[in-house]
N, C-alpha and C positions, 0 to 999 in steps of 0.2 A: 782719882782719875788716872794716876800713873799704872796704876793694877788694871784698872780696865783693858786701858791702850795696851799693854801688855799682854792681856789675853786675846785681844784682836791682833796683833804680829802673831799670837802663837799661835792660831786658830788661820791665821792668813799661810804662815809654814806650812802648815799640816794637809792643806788643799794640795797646794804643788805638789809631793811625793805620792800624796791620793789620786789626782789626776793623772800622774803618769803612771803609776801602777793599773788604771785604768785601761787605757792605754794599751799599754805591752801586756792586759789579757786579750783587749779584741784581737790585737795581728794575731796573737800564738791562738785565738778558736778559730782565724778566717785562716791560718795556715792547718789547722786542725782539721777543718771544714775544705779544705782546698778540692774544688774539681778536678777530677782522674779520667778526662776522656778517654774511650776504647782508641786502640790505634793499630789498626789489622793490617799486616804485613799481606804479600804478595800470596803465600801457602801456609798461610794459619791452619791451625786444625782447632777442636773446640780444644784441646789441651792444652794448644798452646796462648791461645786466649786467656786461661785461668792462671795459667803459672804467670805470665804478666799482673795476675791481679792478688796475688798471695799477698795477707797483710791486710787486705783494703777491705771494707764494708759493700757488698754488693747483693744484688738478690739473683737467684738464681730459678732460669724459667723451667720447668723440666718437660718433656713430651707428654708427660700424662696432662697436661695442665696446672697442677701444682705448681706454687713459688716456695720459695725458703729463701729466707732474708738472713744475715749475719755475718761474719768476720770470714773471710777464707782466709783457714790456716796452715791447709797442706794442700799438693796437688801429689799425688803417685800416678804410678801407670794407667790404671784406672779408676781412680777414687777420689774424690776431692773430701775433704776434711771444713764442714762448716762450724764454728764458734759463736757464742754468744747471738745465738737464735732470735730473731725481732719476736718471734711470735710463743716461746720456750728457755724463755732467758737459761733455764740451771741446765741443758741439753746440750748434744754436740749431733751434728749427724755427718753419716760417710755418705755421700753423693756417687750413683757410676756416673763416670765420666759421661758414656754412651748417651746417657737419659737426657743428660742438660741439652735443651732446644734453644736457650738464649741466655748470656749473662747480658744483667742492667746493671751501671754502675751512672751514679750521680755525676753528669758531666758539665752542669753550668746550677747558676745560682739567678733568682730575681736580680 
């Protein structure tokens, strides 16, 4: 009986550091996941729009109709540099500037 009770304290140990390792992964995916509303200044242009969004996961609308979803990783003069493609994971593409009619970026959650 003394083995048993022992393995129930150790089995009762072992939850607590399991529940909080829990824990401190949801905050670090809901800080992962964190909504990045657009925040359009007074004389944005669409450049300036994108360089705020460098780093972030967004989809990009472009005039022809087409979207392209993935990472923006550069802005240039004219170009925007998209990563890791929703629709071409092993792909990169150059974006003109010009073309993009809308960036969307995930601004709120259920």
């Amino acid at each position: 009986m003394l083995f048993k009770g022992h393995l129930n304290g150790l089995a009762c140990e072992m939850k607590i550091p399991f529940l909080i390792c829990l824990t401190t992964i949801g905050f670090a995916n809901s800080a992962l996941f964190a909504e990045n509303p657009l925040d359009l200044q007074n004389n944005d242009t669409m450049h300036a729009v994108l360089e705020r969004q460098v780093g972030k996961s967004i989809e990009l609308r472009l005039k022809s109709g087409e979207k392209i979803a993935g990472k923006l990783e550069k802005v240039t003069g004219a170009l925007a540099l998209m990563t890791q493609l929703s629709e071409a994971t092993f792909y990169d593409a150059a974006v003109d500037v010009e073309s993009v009619a809308a960036v969307v970026v995930r601004a709120r959650s259920n």
